[in-house]
PANU-824389 format. One record per residue: residue number from 1; chain; x, y, z of N, C-alpha, C, CB in turn. Coordinates in pm, whole numbers, always signed. Atoms other than C-alpha are relative to their C-alpha. Glycine has a CB too. Example, Ala and Ser with C-alpha at 12.3 -4.5 7.8 and 13.67 -1.06 7.14 Angstrom:
<site 1; 'A'; <+89; -119; +0>; <+1230; -450; +780>; <+90; +120; +0>; <-99; +3; +125>>
<site 2; 'A'; <-82; -119; -6>; <+1367; -106; +714>; <-77; +109; +73>; <+41; +46; -142>>
END
This chain:
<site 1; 'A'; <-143; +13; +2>; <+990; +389; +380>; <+42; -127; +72>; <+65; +122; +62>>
<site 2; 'A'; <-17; +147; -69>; <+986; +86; +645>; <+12; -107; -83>; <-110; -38; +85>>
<site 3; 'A'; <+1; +154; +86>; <+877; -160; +402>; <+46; -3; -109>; <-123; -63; -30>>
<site 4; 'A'; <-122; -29; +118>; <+1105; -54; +98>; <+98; -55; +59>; <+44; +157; -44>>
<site 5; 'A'; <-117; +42; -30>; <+1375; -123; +327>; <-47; -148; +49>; <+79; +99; +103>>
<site 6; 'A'; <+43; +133; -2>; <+1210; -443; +419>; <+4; -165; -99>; <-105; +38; +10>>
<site 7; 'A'; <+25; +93; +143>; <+1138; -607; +80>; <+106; +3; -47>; <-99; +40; -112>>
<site 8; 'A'; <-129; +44; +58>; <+1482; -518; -26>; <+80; -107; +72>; <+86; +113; -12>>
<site 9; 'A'; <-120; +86; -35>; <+1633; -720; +245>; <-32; -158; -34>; <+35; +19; +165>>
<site 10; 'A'; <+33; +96; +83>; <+1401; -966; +98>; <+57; -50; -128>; <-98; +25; -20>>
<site 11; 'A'; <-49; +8; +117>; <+1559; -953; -222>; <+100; -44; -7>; <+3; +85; -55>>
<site 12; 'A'; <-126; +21; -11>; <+1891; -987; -65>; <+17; -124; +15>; <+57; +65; +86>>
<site 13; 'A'; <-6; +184; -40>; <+1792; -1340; +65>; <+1; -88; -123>; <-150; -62; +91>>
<site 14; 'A'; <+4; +123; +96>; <+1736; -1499; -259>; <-183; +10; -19>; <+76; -177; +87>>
<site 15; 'A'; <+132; +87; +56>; <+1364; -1653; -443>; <-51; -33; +153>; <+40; -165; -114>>
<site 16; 'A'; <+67; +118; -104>; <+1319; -1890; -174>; <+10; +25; +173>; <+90; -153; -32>>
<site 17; 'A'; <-34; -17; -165>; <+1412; -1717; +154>; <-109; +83; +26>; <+156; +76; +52>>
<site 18; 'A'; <+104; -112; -51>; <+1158; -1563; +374>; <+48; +47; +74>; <-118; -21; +49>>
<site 19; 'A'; <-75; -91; -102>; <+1250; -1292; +656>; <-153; -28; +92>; <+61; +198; -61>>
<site 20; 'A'; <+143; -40; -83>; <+996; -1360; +937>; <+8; +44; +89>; <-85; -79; +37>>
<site 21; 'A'; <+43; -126; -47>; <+898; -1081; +1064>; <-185; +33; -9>; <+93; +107; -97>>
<site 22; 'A'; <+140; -15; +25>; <+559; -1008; +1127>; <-45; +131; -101>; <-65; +14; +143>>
<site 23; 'A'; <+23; -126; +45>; <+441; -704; +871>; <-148; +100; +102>; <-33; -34; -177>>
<site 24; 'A'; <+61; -92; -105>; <+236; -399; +1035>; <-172; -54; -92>; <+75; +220; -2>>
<site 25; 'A'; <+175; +3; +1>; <-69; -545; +861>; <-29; -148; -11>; <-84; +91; -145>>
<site 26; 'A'; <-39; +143; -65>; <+9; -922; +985>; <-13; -88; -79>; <-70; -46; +109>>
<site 27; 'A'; <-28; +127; +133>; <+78; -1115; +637>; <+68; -53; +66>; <+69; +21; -152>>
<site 28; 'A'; <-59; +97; -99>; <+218; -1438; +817>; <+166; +32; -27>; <-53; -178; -33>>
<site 29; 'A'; <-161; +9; +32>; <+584; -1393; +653>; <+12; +105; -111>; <+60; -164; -58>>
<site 30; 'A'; <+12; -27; +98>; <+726; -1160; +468>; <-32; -33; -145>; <+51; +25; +16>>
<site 31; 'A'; <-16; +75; +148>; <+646; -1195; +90>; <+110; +25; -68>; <-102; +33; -98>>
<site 32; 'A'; <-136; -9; +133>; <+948; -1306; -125>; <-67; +6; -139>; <+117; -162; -8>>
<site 33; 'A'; <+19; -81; +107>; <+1008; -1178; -432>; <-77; -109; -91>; <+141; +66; -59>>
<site 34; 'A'; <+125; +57; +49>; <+812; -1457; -627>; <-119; +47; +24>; <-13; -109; +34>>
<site 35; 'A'; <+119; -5; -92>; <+511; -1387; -398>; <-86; +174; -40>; <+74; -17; +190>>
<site 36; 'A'; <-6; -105; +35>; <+590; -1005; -454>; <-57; +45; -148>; <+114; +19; +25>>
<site 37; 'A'; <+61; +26; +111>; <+538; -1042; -821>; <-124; -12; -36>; <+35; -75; -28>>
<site 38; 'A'; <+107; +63; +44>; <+260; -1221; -831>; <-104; +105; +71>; <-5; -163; +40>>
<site 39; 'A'; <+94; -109; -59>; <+80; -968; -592>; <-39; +138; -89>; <+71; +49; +131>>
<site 40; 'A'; <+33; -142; +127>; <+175; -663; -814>; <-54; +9; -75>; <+65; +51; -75>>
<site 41; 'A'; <+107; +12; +101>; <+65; -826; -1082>; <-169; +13; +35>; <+25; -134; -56>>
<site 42; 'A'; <+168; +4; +2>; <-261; -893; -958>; <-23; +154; +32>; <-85; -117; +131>>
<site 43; 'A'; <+34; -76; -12>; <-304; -536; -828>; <+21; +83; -123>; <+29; +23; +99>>
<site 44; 'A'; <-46; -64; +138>; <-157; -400; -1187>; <-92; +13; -94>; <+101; -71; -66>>
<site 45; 'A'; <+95; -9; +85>; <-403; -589; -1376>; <-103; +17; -4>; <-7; -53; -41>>
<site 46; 'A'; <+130; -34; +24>; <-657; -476; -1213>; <-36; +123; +22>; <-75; -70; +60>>
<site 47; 'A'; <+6; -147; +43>; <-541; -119; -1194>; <-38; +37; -177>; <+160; +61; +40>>
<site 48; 'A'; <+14; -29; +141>; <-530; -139; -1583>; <-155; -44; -48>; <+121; -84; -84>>
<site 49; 'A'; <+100; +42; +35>; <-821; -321; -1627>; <-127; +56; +85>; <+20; -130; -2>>
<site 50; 'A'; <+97; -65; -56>; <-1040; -81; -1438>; <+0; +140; -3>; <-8; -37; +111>>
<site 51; 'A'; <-83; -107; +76>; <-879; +229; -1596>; <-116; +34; -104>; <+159; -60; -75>>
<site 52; 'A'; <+124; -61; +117>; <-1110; +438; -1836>; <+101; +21; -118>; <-98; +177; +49>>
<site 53; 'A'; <-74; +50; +94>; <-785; +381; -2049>; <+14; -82; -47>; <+67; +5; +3>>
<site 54; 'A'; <-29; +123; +85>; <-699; +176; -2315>; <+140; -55; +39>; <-5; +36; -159>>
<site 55; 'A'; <-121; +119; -42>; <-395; -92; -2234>; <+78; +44; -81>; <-19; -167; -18>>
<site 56; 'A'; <-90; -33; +97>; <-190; +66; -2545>; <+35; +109; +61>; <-42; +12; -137>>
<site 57; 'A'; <-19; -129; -30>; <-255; +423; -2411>; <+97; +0; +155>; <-158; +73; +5>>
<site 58; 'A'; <-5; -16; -130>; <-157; +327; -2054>; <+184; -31; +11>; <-122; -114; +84>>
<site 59; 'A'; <-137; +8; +33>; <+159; +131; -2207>; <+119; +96; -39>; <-5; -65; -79>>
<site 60; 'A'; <-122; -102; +59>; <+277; +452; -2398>; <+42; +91; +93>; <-41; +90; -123>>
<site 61; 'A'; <-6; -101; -134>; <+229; +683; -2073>; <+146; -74; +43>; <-159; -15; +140>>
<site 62; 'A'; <-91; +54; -81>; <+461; +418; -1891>; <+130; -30; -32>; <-44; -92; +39>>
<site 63; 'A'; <-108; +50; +137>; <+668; +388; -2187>; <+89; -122; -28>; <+102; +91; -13>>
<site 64; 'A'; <-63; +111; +6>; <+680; +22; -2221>; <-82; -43; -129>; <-2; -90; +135>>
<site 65; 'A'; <+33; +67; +94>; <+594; -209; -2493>; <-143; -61; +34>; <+105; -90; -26>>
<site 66; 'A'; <+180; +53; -46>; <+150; -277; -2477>; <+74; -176; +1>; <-189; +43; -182>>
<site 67; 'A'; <-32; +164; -21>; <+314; -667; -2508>; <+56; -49; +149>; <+125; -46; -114>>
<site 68; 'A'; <-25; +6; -131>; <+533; -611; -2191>; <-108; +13; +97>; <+88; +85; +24>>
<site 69; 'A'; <+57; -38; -107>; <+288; -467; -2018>; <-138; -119; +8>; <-32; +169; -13>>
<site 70; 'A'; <+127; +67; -16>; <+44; -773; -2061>; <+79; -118; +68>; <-100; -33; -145>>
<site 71; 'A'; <-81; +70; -57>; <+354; -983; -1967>; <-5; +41; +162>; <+128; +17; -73>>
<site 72; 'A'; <-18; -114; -152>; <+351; -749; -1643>; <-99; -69; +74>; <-46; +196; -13>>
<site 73; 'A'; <+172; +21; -60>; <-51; -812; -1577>; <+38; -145; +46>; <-163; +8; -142>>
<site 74; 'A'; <+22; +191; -35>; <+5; -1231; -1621>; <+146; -4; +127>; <+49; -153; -213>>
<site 75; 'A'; <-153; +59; -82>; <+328; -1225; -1366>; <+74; -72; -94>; <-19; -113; +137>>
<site 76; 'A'; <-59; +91; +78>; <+513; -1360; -1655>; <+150; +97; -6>; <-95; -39; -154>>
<site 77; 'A'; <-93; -86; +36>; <+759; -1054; -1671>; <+12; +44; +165>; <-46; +117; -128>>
<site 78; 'A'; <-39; -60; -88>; <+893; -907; -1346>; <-46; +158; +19>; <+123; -22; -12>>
<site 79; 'A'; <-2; -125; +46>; <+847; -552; -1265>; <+41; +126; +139>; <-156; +15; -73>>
<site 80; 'A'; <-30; -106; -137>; <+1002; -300; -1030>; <-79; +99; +64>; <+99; +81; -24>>
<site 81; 'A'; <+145; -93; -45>; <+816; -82; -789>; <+29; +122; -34>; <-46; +8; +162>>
<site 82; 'A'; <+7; -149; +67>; <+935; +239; -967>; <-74; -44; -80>; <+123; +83; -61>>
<site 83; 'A'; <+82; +89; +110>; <+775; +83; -1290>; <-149; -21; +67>; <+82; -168; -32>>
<site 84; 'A'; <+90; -34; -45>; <+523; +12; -1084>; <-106; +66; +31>; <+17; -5; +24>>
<site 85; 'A'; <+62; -170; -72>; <+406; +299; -909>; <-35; +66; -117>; <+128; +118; +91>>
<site 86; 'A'; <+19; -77; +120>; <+439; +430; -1265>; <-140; -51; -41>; <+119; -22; -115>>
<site 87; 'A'; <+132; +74; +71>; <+141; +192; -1402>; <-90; +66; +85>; <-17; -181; +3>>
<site 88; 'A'; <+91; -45; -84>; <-46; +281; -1084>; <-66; +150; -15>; <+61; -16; +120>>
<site 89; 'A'; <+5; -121; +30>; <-17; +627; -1135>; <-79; +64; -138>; <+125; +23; +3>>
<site 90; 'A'; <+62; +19; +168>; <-120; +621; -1520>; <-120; -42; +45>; <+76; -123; -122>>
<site 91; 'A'; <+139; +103; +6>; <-392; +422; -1436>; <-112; +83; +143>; <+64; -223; +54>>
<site 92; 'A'; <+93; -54; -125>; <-529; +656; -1120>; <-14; -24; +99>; <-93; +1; +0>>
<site 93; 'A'; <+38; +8; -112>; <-485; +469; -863>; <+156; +75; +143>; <-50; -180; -4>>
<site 94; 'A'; <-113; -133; -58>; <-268; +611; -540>; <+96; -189; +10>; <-59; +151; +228>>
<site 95; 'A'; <-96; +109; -39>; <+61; +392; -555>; <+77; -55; +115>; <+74; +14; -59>>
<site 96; 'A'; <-51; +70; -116>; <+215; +365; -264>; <-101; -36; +115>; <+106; +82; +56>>
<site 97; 'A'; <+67; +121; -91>; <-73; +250; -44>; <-69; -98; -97>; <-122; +58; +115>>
<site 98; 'A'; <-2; +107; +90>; <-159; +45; -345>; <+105; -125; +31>; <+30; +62; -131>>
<site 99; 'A'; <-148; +69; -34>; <+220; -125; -317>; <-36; -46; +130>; <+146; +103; +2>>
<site 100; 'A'; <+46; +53; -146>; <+164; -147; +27>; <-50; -88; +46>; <-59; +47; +50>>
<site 101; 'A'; <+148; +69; -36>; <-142; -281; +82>; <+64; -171; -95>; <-194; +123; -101>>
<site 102; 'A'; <-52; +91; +69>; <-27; -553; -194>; <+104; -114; +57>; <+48; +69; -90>>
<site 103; 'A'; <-139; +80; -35>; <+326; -659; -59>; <-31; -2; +126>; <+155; +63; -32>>
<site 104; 'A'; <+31; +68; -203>; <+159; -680; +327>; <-87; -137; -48>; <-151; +147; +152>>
<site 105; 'A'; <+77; +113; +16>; <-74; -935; +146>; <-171; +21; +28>; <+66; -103; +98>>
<site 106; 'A'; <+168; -87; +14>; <-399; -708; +178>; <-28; -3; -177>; <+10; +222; +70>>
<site 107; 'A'; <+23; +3; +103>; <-404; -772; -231>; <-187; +68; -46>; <+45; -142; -21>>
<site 108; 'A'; <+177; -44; -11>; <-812; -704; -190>; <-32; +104; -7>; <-74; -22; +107>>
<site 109; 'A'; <+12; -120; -41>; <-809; -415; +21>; <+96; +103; -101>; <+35; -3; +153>>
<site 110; 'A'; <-66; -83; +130>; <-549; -265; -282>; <-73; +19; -78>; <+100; -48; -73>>
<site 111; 'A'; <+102; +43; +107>; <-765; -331; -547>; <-142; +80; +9>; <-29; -162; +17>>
<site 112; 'A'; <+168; -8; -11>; <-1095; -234; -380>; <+20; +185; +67>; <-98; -162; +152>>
<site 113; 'A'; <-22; -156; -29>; <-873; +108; -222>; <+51; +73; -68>; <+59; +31; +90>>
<site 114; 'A'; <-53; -83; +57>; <-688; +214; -477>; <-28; +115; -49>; <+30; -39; -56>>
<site 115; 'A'; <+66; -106; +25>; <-899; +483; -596>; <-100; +49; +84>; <-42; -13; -103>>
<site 116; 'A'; <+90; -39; -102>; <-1088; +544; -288>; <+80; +118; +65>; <-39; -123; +103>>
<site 117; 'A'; <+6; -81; -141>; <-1098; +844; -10>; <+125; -80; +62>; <-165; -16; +103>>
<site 118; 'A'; <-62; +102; -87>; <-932; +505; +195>; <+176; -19; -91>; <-123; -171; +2>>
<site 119; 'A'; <-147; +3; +96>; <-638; +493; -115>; <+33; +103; +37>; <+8; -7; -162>>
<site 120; 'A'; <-72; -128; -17>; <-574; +851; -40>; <+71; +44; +156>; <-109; +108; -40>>
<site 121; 'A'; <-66; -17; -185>; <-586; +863; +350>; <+114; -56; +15>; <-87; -78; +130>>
<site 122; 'A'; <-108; +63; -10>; <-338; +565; +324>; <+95; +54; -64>; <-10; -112; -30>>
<site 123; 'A'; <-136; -72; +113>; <-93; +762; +55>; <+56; +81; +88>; <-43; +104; -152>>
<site 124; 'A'; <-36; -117; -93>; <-116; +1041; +278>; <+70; -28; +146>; <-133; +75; +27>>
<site 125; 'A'; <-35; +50; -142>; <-52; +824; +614>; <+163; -62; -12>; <-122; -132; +54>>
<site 126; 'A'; <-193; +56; +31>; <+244; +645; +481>; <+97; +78; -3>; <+43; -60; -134>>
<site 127; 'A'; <-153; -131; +17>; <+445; +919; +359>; <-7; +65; +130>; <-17; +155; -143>>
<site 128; 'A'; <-36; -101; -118>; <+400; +1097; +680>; <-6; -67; +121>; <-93; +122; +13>>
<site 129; 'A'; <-4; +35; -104>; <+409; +851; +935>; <+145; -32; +70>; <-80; -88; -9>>
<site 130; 'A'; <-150; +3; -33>; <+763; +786; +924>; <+95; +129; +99>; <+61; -3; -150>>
<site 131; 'A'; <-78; -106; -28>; <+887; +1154; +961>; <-91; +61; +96>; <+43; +87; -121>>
<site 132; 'A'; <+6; -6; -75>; <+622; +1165; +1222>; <-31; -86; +130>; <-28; +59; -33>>
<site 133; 'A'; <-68; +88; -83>; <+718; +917; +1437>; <+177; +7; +62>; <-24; -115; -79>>
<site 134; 'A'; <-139; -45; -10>; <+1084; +1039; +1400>; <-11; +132; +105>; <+66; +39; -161>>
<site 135; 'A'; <+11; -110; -109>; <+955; +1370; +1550>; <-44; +1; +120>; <-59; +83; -32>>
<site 136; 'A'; <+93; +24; -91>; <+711; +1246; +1792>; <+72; -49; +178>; <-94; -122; -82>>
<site 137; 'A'; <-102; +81; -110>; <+947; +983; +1985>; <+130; -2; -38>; <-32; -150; +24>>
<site 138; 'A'; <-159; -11; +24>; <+1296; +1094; +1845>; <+97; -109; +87>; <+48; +161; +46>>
<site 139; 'A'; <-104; +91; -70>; <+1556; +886; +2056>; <-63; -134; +21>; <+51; +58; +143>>
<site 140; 'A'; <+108; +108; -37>; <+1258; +672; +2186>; <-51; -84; -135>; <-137; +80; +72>>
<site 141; 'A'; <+50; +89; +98>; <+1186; +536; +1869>; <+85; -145; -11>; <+3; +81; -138>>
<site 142; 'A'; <-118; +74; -31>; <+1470; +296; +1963>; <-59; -142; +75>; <+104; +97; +100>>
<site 143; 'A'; <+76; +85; -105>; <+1229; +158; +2243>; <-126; -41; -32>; <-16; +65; +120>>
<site 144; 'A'; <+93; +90; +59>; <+984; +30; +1999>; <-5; -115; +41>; <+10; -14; -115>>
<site 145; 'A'; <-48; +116; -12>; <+937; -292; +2039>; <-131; -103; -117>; <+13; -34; +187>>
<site 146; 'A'; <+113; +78; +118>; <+726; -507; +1702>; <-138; -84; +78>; <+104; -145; -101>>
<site 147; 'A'; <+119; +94; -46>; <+500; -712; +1909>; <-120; +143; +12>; <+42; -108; +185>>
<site 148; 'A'; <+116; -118; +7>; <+316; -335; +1970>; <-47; +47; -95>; <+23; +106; +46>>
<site 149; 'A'; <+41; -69; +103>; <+237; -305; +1643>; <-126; -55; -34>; <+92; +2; -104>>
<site 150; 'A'; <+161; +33; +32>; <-124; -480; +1636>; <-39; +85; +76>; <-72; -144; +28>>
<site 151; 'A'; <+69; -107; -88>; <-196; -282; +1944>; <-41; +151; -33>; <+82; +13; +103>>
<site 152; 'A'; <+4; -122; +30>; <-126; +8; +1819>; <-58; +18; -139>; <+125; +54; +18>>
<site 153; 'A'; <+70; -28; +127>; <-279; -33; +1466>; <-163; -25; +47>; <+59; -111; -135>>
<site 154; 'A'; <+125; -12; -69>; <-589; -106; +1679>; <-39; +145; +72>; <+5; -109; +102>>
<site 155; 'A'; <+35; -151; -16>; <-562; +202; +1850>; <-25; +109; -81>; <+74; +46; +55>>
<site 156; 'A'; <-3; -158; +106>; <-519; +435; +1538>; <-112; -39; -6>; <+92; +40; -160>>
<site 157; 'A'; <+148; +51; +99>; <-853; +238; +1387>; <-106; +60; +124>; <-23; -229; -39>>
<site 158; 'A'; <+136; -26; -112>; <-1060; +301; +1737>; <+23; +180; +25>; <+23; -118; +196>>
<site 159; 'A'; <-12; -134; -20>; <-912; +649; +1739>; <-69; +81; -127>; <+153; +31; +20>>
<site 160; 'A'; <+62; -21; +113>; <-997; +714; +1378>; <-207; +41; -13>; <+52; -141; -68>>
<site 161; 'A'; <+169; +28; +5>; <-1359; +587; +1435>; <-67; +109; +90>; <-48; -165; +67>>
<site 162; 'A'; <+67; -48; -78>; <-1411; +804; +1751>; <-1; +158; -93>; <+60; -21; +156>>
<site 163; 'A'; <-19; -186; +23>; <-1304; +1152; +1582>; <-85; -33; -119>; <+189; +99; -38>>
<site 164; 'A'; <+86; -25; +82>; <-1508; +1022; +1268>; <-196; +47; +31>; <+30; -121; -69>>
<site 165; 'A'; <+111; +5; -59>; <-1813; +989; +1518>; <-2; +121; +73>; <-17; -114; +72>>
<site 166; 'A'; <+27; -91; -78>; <-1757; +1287; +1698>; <-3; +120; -114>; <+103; +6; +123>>
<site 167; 'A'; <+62; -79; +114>; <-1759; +1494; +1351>; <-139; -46; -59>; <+97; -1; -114>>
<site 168; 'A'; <+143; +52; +40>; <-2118; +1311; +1267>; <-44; +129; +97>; <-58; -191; +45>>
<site 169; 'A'; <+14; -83; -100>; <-2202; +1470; +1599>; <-57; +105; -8>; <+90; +25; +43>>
<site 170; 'A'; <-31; -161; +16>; <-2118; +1809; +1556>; <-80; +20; -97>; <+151; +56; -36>>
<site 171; 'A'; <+125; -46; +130>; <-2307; +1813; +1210>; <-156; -31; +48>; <+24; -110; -164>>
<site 172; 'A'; <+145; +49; -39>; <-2622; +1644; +1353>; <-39; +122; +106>; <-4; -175; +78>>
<site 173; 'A'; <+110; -112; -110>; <-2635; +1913; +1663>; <+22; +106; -88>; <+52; +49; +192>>
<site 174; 'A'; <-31; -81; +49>; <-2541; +2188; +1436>; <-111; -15; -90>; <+125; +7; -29>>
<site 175; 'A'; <+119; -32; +57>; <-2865; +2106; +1231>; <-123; -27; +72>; <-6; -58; -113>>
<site 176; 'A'; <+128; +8; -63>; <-3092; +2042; +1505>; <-73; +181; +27>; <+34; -96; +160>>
<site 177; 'A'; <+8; -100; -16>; <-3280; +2354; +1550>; <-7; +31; +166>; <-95; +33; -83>>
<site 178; 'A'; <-56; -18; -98>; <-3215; +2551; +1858>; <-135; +58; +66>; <+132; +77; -14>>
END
């Protein structure tokens, strides 16, 4: 929800304006909507083009024209992130940490997560980090302050890693015999 309201105020600036702001996964400037484009696309065409669907079949799901939708792939046509999300979706991969990942300028890590475990954790983290962060630090969420946001995306990752290592653990003594 952060970066929806983000990219729109991008939109509001114009082509050529950037908003700098650092994003939570430290693309130097926001991406304007040119930039935006060109990202989707690339993650679009290579949702479609890695799809066990055909490009006609994927068009009729989304219910656009198979011509638009190749206009879509080359960045030659524009395309909104409802529209979007829609292709993504058709095509299997998870859209909103797809989008995400894309418009922070992780284009790679989209591409290479979209259909991963790592696409799903992120689908699942996004949608619920908002409404728990709202619950967590209610009033205090006020007393954020952006520069803590590498710190703290470092912490989730070292926190992540320890509880993944401490479930190894548990399975390894749980088959040692006793």
């Amino acid at each position: 929800m952060f970066f929806l309201f983000s990219y729109m105020r991008c939109a509001r600036y114009g082509y050529d304006s950037v908003v700098h702001r650092r994003s939570f996964f430290h693309a130097p400037a926001r991406v304007i909507p040119r930039q935006a484009n060109a990202s989707l696309a690339h993650i679009l065409a290579h949702a479609i083009e890695s799809s066990d669907k055909p490009r006609h079949q994927i068009a009729r799901e989304v219910g656009i024209h198979r011509e638009t939708l190749l206009r879509v792939m080359r960045g030659d046509r524009p395309i909104g992130l409802d529209e979007a999300a829609l292709v993504l979706d058709v095509c299997g991969a998870f859209p909103r940490a797809s989008m995400i990942l894309a418009l922070a300028g992780q284009e790679d890590l989209a591409c290479e997560w979209m259909r991963s475990e790592m696409g799903e954790f992120l689908e699942d983290f996004f949608t619920a980090l908002p409404g728990q962060l709202e619950r967590t630090l209610g009033r205090r969420v006020e007393d954020l302050r952006p520069r803590w946001a590498n710190g703290t995306s470092q912490l989730v990752a070292r926190m992540l890693a320890k509880h993944i290592d401490d479930f190894a653990n548990r399975d390894i003594a749980m088959a040692l015999p006793r």
